[in-house]
PASE-902466 format. One record per residue (C-alpha): x, y, z; residue in three letters; residue number from 1. Coordinates in nm, 3 decimals, always signed. Layout:
PASE-902466
X	Y	Z	Ala	NUM
...
end
This chain:
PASE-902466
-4.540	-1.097	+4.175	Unk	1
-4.230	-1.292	+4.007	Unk	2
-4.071	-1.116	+3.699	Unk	3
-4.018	-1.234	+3.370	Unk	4
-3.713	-1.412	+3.321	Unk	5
-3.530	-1.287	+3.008	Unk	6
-3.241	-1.461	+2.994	Unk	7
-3.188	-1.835	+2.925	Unk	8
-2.801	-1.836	+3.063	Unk	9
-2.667	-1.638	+3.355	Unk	10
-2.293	-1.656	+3.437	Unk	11
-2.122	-1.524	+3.714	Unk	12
-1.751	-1.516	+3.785	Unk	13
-1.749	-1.913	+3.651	Unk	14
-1.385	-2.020	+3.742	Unk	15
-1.226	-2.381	+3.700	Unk	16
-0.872	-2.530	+3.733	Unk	17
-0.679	-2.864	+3.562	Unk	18
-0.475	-2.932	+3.796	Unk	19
-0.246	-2.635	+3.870	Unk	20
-0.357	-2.433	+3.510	Unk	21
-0.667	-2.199	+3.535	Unk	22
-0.842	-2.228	+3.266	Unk	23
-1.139	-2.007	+3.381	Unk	24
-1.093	-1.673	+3.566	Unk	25
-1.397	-1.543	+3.652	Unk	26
-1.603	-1.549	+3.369	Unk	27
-1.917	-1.307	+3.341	Unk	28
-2.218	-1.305	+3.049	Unk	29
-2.563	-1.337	+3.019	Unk	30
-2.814	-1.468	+2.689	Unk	31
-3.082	-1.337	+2.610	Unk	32
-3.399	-1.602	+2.571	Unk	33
-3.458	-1.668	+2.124	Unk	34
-3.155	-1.545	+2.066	Unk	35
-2.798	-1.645	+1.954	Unk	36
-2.528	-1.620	+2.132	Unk	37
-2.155	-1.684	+2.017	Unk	38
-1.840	-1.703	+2.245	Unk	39
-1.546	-1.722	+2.069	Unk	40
-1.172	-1.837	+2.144	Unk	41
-0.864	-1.953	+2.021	Unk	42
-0.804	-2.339	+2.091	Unk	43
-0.705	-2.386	+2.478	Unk	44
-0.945	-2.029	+2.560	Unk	45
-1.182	-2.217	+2.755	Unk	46
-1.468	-2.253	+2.550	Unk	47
-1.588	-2.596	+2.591	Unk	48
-1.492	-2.601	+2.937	Unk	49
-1.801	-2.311	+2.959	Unk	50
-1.996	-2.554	+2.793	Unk	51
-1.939	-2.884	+2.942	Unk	52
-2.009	-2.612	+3.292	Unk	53
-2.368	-2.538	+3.177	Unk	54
-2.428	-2.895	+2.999	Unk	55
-2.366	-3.019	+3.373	Unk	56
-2.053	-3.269	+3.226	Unk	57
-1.840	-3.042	+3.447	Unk	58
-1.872	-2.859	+3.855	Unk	59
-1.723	-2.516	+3.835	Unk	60
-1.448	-2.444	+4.087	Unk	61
-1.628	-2.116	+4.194	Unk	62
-1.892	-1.866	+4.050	Unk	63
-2.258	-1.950	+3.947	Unk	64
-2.383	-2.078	+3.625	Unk	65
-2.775	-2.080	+3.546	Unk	66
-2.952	-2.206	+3.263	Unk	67
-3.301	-2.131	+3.272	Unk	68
-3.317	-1.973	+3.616	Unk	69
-3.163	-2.342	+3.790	Unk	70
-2.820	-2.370	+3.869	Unk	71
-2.660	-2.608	+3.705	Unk	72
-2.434	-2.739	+4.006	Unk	73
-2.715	-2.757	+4.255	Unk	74
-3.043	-2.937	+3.991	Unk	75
-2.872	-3.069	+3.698	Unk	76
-3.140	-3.283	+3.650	Unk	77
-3.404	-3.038	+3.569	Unk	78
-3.162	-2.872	+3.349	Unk	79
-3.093	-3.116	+3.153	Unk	80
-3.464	-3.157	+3.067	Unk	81
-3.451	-2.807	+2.908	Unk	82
-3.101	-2.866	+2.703	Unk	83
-2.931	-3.024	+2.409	Unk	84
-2.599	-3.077	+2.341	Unk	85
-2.416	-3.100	+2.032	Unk	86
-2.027	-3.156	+2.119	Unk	87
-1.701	-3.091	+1.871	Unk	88
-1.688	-3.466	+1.749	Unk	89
-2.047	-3.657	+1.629	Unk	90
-2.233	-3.890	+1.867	Unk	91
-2.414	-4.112	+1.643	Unk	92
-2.432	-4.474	+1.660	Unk	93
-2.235	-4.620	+1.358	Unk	94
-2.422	-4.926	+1.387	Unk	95
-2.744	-4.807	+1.330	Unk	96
-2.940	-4.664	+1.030	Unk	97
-2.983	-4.280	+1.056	Unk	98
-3.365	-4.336	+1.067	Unk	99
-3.260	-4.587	+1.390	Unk	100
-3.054	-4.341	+1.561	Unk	101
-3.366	-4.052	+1.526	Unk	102
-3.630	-4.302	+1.671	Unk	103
-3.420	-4.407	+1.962	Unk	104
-3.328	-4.055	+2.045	Unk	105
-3.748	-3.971	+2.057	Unk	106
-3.806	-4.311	+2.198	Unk	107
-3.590	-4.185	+2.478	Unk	108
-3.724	-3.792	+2.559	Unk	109
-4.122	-4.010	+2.521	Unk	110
-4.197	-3.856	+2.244	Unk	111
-4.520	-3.995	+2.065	Unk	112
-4.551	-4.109	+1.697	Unk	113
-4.117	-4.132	+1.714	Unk	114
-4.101	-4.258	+1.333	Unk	115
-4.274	-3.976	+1.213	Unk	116
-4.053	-3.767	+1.399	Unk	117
-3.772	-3.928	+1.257	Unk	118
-3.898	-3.881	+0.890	Unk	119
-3.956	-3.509	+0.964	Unk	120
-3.567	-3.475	+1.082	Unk	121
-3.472	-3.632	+0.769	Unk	122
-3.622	-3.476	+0.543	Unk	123
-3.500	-3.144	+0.714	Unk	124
-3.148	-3.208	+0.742	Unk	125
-3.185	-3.365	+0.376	Unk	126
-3.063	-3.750	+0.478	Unk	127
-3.380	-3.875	+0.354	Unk	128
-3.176	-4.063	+0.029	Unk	129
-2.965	-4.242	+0.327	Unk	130
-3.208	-4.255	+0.616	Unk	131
-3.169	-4.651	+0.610	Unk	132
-2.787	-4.695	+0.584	Unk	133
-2.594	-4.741	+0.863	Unk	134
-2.422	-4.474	+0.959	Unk	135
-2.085	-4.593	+0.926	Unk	136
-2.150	-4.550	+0.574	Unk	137
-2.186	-4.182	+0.569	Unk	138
-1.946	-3.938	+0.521	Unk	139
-1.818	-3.691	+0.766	Unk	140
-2.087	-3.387	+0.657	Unk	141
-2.337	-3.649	+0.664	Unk	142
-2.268	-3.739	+1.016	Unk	143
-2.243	-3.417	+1.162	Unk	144
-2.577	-3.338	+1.016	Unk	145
-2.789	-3.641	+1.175	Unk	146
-2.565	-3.593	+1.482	Unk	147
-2.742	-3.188	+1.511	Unk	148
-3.086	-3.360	+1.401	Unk	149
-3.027	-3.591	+1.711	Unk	150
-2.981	-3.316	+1.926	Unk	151
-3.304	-3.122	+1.806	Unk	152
-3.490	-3.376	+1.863	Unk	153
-3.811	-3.314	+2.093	Unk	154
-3.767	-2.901	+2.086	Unk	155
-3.542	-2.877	+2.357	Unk	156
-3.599	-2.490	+2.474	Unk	157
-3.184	-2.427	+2.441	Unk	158
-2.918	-2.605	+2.241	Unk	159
-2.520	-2.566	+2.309	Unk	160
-2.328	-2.653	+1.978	Unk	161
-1.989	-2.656	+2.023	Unk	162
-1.824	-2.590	+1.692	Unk	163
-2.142	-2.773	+1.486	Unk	164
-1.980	-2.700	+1.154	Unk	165
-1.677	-2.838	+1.199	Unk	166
-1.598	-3.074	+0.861	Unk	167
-1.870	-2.978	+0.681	Unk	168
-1.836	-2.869	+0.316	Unk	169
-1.939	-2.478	+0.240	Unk	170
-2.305	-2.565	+0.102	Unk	171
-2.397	-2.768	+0.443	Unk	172
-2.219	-2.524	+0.655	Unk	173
-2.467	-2.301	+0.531	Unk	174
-2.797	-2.504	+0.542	Unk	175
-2.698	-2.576	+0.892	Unk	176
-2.683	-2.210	+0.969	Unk	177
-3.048	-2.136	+0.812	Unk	178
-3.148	-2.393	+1.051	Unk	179
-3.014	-2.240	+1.356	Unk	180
-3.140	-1.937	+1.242	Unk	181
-3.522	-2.081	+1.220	Unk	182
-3.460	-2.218	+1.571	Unk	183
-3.386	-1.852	+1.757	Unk	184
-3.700	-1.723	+1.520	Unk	185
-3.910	-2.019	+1.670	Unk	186
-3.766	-1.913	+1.989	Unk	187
-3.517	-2.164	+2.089	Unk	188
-3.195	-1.992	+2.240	Unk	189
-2.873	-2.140	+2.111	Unk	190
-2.554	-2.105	+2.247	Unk	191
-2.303	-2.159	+1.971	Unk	192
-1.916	-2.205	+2.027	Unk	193
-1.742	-2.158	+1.696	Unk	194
-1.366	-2.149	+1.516	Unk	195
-1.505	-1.977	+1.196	Unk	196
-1.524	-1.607	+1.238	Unk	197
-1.760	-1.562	+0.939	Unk	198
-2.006	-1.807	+1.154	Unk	199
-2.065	-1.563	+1.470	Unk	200
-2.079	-1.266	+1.227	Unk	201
-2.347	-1.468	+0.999	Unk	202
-2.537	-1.567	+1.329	Unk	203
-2.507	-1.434	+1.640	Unk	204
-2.699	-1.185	+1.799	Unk	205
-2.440	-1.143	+2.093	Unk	206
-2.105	-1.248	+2.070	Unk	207
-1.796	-1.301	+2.375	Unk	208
-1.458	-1.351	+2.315	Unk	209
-1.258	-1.567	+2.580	Unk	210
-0.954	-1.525	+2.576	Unk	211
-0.689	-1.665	+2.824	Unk	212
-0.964	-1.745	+3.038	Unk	213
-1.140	-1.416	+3.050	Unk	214
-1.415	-1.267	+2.854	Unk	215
-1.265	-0.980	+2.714	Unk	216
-1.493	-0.819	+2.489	Unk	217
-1.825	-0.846	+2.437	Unk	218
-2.194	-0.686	+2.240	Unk	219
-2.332	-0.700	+1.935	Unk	220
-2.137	-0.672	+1.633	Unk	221
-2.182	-0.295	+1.598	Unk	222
-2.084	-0.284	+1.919	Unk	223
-1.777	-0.466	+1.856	Unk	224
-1.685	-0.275	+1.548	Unk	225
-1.673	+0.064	+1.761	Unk	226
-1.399	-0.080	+1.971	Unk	227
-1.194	-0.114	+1.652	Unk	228
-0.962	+0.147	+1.575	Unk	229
-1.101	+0.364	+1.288	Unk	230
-0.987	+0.360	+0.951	Unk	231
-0.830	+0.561	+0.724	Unk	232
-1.005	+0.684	+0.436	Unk	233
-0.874	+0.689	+0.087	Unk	234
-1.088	+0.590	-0.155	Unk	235
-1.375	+0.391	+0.055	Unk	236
-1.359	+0.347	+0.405	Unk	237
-1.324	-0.052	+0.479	Unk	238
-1.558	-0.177	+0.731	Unk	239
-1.401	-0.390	+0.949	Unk	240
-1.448	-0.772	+0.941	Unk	241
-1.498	-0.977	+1.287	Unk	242
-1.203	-1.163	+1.231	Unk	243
-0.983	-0.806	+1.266	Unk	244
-1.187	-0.693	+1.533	Unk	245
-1.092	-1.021	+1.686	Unk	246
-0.718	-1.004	+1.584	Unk	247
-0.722	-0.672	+1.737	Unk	248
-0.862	-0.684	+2.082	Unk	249
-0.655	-1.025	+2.106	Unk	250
-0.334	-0.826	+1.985	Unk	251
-0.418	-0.553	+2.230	Unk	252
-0.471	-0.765	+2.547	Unk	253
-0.171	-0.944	+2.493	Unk	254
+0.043	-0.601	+2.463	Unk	255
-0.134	-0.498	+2.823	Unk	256
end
């Protein structure tokens, strides 16, 4: 009798080199399936290396790195039928319309009645005003919005964005986070890679810090908060924000 699998990413000791720098050093962590799940790092920490590792763009050095129960080294294939990928920069075609660049993206993963797909995505990420201008017409949120539409497109069962918020004003930052939210509800598993602090505490269900190549730290955000040293109380005890717990454990590493 098989058992259930619970987790939609296993990692174990995941290590890769540049050249002579390491930039992974045996890096552990698991995510749970519906859930979301932040790592977090300074620039250079490793995080999109992790990603491009479990997108299949990259062969680890050593450890093991599954994504749905297949390892990604030996059937990248099959797992890339179960992923999407959004990346730091937008992959849209500039040429196109956005209503263009959502019905070749369905036209590609077979999907049937694409242009109604296409409306639904529109209307969703709220591009409907400028679904038929090209894209090089849009401005930078606008982009980065049809470019995470792209990558939703046909329900893939997990989606890696790597820093999806990046240039996006406050009020789409935020619709773009009630949408990730409604995909973990609807049981999609996303693995989200993120500079804003305030993002993994808004999200994440689970979040790993990398740091130097390591995972360092890692639970939920209680969890987190009792490895910060405790306050002292004057007038109201200060609960502490993710981005000292993050300044801390960082601080402390680097002291070790």
């Amino acid at each position: 009798m098989q058992t259930m699998q619970t987790n939609s990413i296993q990692v174990k000791g995941l290590q890769k080199a540049y050249k002579q720098h390491q930039v992974l050093k045996g890096v552990d962590f698991e995510v749970e399936k519906g859930s979301i799940f932040a790592l977090l790092g300074s620039n250079g920490a490793g995080k999109t290396t992790v990603v491009k590792i479990l997108t299949t763009l990259l062969r680890p050095d050593g450890g093991t790195a599954a994504v749905n129960g297949i390892d990604v080294a030996a059937k990248p294939d099959h797992v890339r039928q179960a992923i999407s990928l959004t990346g730091q920069f937008a992959a849209v075609d500039e040429i196109l319309t956005g209503r263009e660049n959502l019905i070749m993206i369905a036209k590609l993963r077979y999907l049937k009645n694409p242009r109604q797909v296409a409306d639904d995505m529109l209307t969703r990420f709220g591009l409907t005003d400028a679904a038929d201008r090209r894209v090089s017409t849009y401005s930078g949120g606008m982009r980065r919005r049809l470019d995470i539409a792209l990558s939703m497109v046909g329900k893939p069962q997990i989606i890696f964005l790597d820093e999806p918020t990046t240039g996006l004003d406050p009020e789409a930052r935020i619709e773009v986070w009630k949408i990730v939210k409604e995909l973990a509800d609807g049981g999609t598993t996303v693995f989200l890679t993120t500079q804003y602090l305030e993002e993994a505490e808004q999200l994440a269900d689970r979040i790993a810090i990398l740091h130097e190549g390591s995972i360092i730290a890692s639970g939920t955000l209680a969890e987190l908060k009792k490895m910060f040293p405790s306050t002292k109380v004057e007038y109201v005890e200060k609960q502490p924000t993710l981005e000292d717990i993050f300044l801390a454990i960082i601080g402390k590493k680097e002291m070790n």
